[in-house]
gemmi code that builds the backbone of each chain (N, CA, C; Angstrom):
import gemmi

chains = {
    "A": [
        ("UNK", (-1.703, 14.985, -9.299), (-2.236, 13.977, -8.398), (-2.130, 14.389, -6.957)),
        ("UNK", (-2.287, 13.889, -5.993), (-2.131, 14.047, -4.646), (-0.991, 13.740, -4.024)),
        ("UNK", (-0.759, 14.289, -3.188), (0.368, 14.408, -2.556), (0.384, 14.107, -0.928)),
        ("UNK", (0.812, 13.242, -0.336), (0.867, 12.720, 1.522), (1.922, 13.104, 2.032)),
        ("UNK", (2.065, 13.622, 2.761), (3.076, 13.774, 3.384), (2.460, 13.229, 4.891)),
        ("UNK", (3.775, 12.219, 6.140), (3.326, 11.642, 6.515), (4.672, 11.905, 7.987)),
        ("UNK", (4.178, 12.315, 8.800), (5.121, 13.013, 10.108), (4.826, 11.905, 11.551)),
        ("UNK", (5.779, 11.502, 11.966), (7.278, 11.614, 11.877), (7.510, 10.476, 10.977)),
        ("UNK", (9.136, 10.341, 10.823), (9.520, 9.126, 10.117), (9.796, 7.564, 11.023)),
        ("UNK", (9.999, 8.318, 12.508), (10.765, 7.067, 13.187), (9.407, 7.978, 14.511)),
        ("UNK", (9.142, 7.289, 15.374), (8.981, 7.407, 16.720), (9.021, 6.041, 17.655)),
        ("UNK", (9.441, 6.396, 19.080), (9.679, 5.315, 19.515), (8.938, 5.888, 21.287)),
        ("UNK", (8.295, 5.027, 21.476), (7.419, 5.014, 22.856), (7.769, 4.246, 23.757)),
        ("UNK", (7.563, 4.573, 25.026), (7.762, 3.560, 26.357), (6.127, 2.898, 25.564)),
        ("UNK", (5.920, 1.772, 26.163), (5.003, 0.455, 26.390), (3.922, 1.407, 27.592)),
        ("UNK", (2.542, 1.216, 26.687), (2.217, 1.972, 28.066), (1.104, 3.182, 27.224)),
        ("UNK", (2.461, 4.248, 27.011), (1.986, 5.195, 26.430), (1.230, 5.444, 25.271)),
        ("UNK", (1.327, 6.960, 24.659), (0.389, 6.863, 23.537), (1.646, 7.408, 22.318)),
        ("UNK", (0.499, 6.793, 21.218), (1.393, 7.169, 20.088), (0.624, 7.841, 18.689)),
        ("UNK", (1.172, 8.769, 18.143), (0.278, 9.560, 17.021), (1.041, 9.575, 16.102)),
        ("UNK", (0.748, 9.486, 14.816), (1.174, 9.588, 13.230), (0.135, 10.380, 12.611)),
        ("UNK", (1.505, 11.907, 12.145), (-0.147, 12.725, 11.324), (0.276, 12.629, 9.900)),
        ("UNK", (-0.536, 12.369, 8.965), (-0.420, 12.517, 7.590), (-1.229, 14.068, 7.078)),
        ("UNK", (-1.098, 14.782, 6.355), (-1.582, 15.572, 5.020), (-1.527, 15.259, 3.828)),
        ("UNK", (-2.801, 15.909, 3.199), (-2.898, 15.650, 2.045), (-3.167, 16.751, 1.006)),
        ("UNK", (-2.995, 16.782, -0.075), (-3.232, 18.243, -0.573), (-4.281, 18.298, -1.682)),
        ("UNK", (-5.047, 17.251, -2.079), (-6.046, 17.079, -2.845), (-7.511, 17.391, -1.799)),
        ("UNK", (-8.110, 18.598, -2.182), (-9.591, 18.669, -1.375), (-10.917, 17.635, -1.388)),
        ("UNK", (-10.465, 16.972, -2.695), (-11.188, 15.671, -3.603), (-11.115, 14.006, -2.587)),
        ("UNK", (-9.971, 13.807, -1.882), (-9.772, 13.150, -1.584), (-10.929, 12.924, -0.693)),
        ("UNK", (-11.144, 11.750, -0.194), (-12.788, 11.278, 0.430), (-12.168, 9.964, 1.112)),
        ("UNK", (-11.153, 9.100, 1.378), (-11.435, 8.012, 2.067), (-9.414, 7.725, 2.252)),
        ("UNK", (-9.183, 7.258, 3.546), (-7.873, 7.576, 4.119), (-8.012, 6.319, 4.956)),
        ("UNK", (-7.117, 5.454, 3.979), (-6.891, 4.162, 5.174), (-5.779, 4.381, 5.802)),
        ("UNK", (-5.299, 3.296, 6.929), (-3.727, 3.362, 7.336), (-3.454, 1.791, 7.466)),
        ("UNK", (-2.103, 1.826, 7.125), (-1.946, 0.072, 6.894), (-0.576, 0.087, 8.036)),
        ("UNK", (-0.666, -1.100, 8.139), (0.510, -1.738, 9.477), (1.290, -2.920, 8.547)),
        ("UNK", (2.633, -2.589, 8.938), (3.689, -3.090, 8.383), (4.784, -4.452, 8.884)),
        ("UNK", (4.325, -4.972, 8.992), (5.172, -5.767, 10.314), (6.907, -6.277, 9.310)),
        ("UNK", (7.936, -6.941, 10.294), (9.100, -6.559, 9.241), (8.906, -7.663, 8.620)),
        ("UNK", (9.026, -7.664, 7.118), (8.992, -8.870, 6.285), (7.727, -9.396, 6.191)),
        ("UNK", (6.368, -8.993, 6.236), (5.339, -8.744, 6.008), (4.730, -7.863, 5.196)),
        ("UNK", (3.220, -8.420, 4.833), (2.364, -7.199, 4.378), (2.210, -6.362, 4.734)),
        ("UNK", (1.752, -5.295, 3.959), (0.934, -4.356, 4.797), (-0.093, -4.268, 4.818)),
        ("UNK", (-1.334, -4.904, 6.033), (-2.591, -4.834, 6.256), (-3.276, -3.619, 6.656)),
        ("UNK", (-4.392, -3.251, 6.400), (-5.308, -2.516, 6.778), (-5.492, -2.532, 8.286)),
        ("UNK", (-5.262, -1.556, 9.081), (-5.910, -1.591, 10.678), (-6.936, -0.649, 10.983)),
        ("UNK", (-7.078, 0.134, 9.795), (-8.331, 1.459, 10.302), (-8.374, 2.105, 9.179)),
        ("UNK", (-9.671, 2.533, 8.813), (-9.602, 3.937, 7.631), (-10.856, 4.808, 8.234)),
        ("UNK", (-11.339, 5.952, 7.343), (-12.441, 7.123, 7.590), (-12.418, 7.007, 6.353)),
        ("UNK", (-13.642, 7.610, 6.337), (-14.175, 7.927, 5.032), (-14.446, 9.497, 5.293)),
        ("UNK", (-14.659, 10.615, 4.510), (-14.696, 12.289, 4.239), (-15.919, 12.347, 5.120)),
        ("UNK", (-16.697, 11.555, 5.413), (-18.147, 12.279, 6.170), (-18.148, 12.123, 7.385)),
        ("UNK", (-16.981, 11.573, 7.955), (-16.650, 11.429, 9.575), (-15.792, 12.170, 10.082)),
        ("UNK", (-15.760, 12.046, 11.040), (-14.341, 13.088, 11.656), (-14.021, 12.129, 12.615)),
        ("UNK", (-14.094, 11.168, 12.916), (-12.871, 9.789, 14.405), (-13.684, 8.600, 14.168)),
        ("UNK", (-13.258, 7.542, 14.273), (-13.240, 6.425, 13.935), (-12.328, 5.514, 15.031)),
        ("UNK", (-13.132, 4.893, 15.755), (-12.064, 4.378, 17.119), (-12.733, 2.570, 16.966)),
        ("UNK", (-11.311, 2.335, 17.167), (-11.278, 0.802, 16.904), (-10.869, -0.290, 18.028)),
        ("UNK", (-11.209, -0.350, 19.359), (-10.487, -0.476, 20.685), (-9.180, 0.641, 21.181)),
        ("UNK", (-7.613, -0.119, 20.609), (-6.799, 1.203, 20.946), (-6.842, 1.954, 20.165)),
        ("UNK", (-6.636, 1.991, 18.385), (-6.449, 2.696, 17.678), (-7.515, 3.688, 17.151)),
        ("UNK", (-7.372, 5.057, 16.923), (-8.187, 5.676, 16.480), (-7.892, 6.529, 14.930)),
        ("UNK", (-8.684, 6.980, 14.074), (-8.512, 7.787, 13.172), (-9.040, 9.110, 13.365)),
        ("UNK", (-8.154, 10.453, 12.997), (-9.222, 11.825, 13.040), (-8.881, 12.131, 11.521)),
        ("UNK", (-9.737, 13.103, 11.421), (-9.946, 13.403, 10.399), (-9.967, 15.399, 10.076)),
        ("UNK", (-9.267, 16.025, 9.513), (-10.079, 17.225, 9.240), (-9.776, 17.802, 8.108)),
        ("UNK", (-11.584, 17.884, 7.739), (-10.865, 17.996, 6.119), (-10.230, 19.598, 5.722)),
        ("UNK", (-10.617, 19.932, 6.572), (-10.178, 21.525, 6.649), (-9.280, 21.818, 6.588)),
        ("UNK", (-8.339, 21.290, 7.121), (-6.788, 21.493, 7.537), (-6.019, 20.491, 6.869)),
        ("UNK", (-6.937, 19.319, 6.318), (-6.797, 18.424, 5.248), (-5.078, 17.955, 5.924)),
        ("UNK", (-5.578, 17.561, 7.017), (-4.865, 16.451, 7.879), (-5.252, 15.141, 8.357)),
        ("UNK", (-4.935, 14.115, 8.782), (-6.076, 12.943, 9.370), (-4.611, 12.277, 10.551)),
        ("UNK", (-5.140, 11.864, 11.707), (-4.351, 11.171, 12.136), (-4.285, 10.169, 13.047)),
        ("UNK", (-3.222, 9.202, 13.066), (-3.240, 7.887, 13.421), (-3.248, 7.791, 15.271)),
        ("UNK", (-4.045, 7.631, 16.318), (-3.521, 7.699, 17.209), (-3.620, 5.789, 18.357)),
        ("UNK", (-2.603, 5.482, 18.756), (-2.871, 3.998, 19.104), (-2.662, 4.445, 20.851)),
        ("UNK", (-3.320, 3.907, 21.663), (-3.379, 3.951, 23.084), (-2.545, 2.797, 23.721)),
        ("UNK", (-2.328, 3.271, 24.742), (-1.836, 1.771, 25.261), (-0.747, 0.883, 24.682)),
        ("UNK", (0.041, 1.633, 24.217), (1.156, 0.722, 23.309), (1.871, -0.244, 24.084)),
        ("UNK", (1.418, -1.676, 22.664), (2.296, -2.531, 23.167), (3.387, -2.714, 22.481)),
        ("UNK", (4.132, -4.074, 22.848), (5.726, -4.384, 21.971), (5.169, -4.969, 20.310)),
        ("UNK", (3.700, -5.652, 20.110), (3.323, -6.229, 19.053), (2.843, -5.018, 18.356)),
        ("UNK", (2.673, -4.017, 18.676), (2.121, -2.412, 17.997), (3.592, -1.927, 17.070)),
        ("UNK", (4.766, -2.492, 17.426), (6.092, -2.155, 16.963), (6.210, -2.487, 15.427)),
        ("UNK", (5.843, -1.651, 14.057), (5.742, -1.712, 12.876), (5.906, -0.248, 12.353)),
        ("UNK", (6.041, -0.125, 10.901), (6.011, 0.508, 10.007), (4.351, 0.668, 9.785)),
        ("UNK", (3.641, 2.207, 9.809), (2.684, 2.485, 9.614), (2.843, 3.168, 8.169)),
        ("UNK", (1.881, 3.264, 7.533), (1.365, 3.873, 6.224), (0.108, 4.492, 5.940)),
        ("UNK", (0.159, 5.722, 6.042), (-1.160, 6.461, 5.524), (-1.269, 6.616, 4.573)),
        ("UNK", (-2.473, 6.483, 3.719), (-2.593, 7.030, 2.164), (-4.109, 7.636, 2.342)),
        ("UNK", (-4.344, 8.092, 0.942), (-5.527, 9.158, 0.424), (-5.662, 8.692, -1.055)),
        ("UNK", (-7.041, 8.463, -0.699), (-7.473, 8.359, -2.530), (-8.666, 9.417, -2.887)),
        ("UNK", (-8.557, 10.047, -4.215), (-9.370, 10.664, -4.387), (-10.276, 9.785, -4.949)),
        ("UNK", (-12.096, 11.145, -4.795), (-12.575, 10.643, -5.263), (-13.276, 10.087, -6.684)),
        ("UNK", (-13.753, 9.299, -7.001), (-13.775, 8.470, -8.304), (-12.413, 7.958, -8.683)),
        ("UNK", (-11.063, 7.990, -8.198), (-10.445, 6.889, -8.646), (-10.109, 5.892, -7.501)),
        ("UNK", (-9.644, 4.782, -8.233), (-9.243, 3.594, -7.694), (-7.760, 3.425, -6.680)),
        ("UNK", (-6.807, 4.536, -7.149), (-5.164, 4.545, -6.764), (-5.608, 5.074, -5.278)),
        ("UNK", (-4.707, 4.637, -4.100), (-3.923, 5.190, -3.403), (-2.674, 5.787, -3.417)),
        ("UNK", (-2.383, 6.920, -2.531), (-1.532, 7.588, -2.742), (-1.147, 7.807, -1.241)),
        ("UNK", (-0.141, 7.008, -1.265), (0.735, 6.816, -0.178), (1.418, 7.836, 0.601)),
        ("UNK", (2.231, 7.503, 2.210), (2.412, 8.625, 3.016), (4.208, 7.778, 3.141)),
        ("UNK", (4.418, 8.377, 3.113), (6.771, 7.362, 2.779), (6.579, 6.817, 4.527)),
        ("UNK", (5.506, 6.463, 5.266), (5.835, 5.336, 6.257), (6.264, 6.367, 7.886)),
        ("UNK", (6.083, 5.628, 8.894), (6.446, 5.899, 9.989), (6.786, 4.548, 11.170)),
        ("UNK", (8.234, 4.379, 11.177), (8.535, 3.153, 11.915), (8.443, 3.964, 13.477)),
        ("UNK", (7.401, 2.342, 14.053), (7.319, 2.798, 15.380), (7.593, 1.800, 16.223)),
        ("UNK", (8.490, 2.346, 17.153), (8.974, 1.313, 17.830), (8.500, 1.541, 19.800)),
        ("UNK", (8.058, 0.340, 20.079), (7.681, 0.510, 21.739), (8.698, -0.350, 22.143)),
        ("UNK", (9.300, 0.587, 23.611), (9.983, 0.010, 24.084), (9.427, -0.762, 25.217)),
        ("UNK", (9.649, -2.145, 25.911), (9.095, -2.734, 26.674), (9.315, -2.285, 28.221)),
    ],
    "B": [
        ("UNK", (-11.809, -17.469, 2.102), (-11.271, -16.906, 1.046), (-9.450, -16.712, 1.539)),
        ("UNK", (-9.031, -17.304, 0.232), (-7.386, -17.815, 0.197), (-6.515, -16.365, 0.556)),
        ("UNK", (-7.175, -14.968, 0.216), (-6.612, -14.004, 0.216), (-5.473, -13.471, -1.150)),
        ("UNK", (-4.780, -12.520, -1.181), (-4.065, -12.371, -3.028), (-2.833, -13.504, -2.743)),
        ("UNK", (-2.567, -13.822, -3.685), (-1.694, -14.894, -4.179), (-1.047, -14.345, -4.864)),
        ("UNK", (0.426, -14.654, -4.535), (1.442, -14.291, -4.958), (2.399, -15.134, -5.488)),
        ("UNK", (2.912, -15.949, -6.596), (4.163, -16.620, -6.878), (5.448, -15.717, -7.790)),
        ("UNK", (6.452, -16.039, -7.469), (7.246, -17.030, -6.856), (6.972, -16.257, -5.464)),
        ("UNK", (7.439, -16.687, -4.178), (7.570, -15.833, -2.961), (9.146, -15.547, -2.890)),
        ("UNK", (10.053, -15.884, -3.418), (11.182, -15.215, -3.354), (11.939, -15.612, -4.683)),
        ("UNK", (12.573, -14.971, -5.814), (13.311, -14.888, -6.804), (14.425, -14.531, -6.795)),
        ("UNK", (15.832, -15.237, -7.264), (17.115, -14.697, -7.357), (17.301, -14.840, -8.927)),
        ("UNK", (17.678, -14.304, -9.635), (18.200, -14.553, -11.348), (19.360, -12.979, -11.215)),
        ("UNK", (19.690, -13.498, -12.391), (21.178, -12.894, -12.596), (20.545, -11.594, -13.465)),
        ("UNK", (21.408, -10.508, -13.627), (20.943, -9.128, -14.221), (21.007, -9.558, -16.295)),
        ("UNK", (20.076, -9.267, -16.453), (19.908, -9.754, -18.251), (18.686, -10.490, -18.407)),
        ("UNK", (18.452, -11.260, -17.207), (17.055, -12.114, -17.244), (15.851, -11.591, -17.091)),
        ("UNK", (15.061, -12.509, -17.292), (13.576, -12.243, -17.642), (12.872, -12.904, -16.517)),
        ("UNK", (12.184, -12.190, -15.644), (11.781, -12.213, -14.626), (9.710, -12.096, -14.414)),
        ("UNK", (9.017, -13.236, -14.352), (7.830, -12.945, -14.426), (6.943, -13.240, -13.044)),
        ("UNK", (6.225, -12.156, -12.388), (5.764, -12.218, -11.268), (4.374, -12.428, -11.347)),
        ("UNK", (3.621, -13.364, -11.118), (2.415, -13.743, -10.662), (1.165, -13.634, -9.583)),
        ("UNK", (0.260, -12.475, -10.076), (-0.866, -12.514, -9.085), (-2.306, -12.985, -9.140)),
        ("UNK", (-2.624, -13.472, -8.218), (-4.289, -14.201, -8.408), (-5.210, -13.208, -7.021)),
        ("UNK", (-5.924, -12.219, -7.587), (-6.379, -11.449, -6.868), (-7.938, -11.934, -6.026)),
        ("UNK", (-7.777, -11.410, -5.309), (-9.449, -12.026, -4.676), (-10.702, -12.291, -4.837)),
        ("UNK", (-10.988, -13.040, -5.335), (-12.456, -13.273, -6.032), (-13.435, -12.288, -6.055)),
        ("UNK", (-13.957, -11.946, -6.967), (-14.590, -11.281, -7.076), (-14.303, -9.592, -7.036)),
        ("UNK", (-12.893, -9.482, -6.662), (-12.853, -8.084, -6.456), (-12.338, -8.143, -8.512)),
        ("UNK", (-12.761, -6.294, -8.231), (-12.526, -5.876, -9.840), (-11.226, -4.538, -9.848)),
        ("UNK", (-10.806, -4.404, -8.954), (-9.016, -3.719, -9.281), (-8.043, -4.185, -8.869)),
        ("UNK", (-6.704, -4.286, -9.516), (-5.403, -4.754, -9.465), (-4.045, -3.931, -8.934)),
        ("UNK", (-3.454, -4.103, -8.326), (-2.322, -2.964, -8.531), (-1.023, -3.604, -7.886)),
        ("UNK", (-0.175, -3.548, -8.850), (1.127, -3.581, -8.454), (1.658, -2.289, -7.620)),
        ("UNK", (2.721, -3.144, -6.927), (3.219, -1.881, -6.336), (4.936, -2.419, -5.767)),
        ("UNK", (6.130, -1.882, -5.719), (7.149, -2.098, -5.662), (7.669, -1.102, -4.104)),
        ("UNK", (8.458, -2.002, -3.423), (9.018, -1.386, -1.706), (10.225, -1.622, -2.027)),
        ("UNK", (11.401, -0.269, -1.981), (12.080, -0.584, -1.535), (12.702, 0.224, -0.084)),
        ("UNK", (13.470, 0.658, 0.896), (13.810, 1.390, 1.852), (14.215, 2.432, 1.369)),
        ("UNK", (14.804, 2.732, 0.322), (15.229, 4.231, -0.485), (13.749, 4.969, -0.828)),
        ("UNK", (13.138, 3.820, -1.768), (12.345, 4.799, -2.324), (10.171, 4.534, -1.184)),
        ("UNK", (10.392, 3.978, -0.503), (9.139, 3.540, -0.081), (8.340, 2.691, -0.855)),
        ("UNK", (7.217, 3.031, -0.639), (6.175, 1.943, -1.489), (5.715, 2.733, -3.080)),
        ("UNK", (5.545, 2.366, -4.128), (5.281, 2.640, -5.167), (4.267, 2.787, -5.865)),
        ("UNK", (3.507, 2.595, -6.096), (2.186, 2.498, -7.157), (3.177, 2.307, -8.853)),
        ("UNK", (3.192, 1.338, -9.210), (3.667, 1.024, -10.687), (2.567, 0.882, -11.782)),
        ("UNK", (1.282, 0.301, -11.400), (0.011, 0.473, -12.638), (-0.975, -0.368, -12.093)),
        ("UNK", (-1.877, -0.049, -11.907), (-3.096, -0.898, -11.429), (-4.406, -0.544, -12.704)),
        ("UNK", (-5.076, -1.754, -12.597), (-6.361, -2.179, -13.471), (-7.429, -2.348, -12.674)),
        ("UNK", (-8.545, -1.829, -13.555), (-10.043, -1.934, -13.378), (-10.631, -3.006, -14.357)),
        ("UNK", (-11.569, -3.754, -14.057), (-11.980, -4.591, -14.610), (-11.021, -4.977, -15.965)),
        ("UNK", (-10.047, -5.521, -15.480), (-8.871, -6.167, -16.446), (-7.873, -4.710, -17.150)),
        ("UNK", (-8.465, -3.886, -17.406), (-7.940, -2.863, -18.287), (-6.895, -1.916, -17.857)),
        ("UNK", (-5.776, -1.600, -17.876), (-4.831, -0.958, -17.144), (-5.552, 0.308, -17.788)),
        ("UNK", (-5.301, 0.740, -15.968), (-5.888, 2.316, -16.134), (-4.766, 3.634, -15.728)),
        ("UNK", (-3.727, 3.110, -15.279), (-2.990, 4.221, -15.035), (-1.285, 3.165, -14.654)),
        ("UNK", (-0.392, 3.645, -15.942), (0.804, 2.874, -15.973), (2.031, 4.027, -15.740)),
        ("UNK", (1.722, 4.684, -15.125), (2.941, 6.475, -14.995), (3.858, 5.924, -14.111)),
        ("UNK", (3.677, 4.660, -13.281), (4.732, 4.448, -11.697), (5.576, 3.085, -12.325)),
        ("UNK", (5.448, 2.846, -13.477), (6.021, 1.952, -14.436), (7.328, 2.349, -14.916)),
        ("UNK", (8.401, 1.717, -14.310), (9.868, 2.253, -14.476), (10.345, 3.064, -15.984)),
        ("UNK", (9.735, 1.800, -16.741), (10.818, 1.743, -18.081), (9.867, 0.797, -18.696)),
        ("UNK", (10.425, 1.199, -20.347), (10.024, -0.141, -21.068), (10.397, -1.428, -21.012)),
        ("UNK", (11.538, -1.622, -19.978), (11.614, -2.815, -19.606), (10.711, -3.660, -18.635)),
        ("UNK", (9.344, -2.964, -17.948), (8.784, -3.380, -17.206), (7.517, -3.314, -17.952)),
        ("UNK", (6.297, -4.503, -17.881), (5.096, -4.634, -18.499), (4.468, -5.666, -17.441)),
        ("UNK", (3.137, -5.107, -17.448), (2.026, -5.766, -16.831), (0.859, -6.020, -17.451)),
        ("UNK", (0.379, -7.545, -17.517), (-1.081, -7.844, -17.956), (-2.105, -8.203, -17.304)),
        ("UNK", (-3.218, -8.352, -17.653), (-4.343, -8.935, -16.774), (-5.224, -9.493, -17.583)),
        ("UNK", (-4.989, -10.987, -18.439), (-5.939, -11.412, -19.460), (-7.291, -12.185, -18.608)),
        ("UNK", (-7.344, -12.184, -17.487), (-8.711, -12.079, -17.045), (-8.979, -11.839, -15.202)),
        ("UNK", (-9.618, -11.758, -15.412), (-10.016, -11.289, -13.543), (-9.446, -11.930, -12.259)),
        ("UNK", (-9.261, -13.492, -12.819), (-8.187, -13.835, -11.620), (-6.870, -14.188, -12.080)),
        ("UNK", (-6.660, -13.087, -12.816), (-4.589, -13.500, -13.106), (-3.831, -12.308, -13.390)),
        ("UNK", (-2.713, -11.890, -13.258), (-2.208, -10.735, -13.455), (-0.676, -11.126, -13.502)),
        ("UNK", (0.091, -10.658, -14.297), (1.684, -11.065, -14.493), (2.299, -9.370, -14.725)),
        ("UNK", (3.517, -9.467, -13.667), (4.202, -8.082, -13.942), (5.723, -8.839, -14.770)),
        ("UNK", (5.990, -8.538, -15.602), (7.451, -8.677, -16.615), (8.071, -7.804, -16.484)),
        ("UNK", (9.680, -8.316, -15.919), (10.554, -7.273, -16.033), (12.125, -8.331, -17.213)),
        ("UNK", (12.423, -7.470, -18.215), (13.323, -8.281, -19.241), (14.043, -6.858, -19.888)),
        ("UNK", (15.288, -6.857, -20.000), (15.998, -7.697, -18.899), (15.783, -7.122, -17.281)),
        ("UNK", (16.025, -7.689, -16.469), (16.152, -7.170, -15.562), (17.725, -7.076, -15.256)),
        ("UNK", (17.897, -5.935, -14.416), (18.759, -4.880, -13.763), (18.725, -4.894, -12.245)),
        ("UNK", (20.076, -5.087, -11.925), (20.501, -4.505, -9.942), (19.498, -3.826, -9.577)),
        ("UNK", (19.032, -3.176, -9.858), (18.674, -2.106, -9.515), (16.871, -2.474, -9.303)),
        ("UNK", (16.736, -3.728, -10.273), (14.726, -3.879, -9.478), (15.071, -4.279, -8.705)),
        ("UNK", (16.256, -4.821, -8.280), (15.683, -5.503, -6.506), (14.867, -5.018, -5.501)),
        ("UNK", (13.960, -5.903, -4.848), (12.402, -4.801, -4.324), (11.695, -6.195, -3.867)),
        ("UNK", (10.828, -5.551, -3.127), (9.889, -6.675, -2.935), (8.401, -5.809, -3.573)),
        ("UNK", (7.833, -6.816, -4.234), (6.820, -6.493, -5.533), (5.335, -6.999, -4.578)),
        ("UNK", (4.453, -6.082, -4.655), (3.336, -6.838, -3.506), (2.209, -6.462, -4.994)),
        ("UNK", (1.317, -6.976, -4.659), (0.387, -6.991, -5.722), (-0.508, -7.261, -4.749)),
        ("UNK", (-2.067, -5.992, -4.846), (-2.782, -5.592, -3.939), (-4.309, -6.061, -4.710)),
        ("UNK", (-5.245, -6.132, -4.296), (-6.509, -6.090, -5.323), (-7.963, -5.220, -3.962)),
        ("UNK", (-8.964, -4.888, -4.985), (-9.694, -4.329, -4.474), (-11.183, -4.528, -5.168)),
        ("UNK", (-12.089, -4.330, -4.084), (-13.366, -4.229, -4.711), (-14.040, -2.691, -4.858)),
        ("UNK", (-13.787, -2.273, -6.141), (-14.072, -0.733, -6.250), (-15.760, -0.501, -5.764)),
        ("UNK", (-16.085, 0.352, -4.885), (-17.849, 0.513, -4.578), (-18.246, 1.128, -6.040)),
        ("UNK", (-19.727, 0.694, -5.775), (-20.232, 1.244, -7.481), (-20.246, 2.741, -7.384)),
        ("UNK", (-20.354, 3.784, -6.020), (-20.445, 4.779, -5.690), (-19.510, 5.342, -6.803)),
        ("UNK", (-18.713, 4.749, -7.047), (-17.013, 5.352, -7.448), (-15.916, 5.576, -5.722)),
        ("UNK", (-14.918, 5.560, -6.633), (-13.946, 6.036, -5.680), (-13.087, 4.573, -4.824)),
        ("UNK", (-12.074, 4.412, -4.249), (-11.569, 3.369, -4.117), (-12.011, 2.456, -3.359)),
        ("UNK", (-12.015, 1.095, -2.973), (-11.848, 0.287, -2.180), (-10.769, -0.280, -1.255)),
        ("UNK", (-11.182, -0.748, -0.398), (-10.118, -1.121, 0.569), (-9.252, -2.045, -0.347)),
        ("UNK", (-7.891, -1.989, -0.164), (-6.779, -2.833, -0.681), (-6.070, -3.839, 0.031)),
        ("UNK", (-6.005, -5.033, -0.496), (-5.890, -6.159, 0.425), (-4.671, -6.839, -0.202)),
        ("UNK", (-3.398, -7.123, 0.081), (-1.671, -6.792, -0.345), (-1.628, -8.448, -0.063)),
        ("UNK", (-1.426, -8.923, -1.610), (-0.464, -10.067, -1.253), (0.483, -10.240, -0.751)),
        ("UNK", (1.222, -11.639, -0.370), (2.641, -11.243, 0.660), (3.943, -11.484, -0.035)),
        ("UNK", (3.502, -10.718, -1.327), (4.916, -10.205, -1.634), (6.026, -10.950, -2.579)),
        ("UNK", (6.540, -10.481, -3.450), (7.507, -11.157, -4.222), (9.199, -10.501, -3.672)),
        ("UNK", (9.796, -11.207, -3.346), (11.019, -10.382, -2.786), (12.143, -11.010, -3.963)),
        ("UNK", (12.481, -9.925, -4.779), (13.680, -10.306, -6.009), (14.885, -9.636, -5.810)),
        ("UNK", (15.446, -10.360, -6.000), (16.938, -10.211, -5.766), (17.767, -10.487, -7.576)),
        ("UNK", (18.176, -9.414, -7.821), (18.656, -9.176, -9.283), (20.563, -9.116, -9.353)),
        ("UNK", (20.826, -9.930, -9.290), (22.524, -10.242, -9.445), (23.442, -9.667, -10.501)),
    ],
}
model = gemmi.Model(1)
for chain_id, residues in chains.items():
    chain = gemmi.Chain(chain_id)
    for i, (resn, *xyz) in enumerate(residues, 1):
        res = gemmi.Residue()
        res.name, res.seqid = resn, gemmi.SeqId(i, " ")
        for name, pos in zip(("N", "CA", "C"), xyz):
            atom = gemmi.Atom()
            atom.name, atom.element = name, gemmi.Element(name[0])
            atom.pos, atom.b_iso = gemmi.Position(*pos), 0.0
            res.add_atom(atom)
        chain.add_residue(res)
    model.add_chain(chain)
structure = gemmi.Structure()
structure.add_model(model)
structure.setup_entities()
């Protein structure tokens, strides 16, 4: 199956700045890479995905890249605020199945 | 739209018991998936279904753990006995697979948090 690996585990930002989460993946199959936001004692919702035929995906602050080449994709949020302060999650699903396959999380914390 | 439904929202029972978790997935979507968090091990994939039918049960602890789906809006994960050790919070996700193939976005109920004594 596929495999995420998902860098760093913890980062923590001044308010302000910028912040990046890179995931890999090791399936070439894989075609569509959401990232979910974690808040504590909450779900984890969807805030952005790509699909394999794009390469960035920008959503006001947050953006997605993509390369399938290097078969990396990554999370980048602008402007961090104190409500941006969660547990992120990247995953990868290949294509034709249904599973995601998760990235073990990146708690991010902005300092005010 | 109510979004996934989750009962109980929080469970305590003692270790030996029989523990049954309840999901009502989003109308109309056609995949299911449990999935178990804890801080040791992260988030899980335990077995998710396509149009009712479990299609992949490998993230399924033990034979002490079973999941059904006798129709499109209901899904029950069973754990008997249960053990210290499920304590977790249990989210149960659903999706609308594209006919293209390949996954759909996953939309995470808020969660069963069990506590096993």
């Amino acid at each position: 199956g596929e495999n995420v690996e998902q860098h760093p585990s913890t980062l923590s930002v001044q308010e302000g700045d910028s912040a990046v989460i890179k995931c890999t993946y090791s399936d070439s199959a894989s075609n569509y890479f959401p990232w979910y936001k974690q808040e504590l004692g909450k779900r984890p919702q969807l805030i952005i995905d790509i699909r394999s035929n794009v390469g960035e995906k920008k959503d006001q602050r947050i953006a997605v890249t993509l390369n399938k080449t290097a078969k990396h994709f990554s999370l980048h949020i602008t402007e961090t605020q104190p409500e941006d302060s969660a547990v992120y999650f990247c995953a990868a699903s290949i294509r034709l199945r249904h599973q995601f396959y998760f990235g073990t999380g990146t708690s991010l914390t902005v300092i005010p | 739209d109510a979004g996934v439904i989750q009962s109980p929202r929080h469970e305590v029972t003692e270790m030996g018991q029989e523990v049954t978790l309840r999901c009502k997935p989003i109308s109309g979507h056609n995949s299911l998936f449990w999935y178990r968090q804890t801080m040791m091990r992260g988030l899980e994939l335990l077995i998710y279904f396509n149009n009712n039918v479990p299609i992949d049960d490998s993230g399924m602890p033990e034979d002490r753990f079973s999941a059904k789906m006798p129709n499109a809006s209901f899904s029950t994960l069973k754990i008997q006995p249960s053990e210290p050790r499920d304590s977790a919070v249990y989210f149960c996700a659903s999706s609308l697979a594209p006919l293209s193939g390949g996954a759909g976005t996953q939309y995470f109920g808020p969660g069963t948090r069990l506590l096993v004594l």
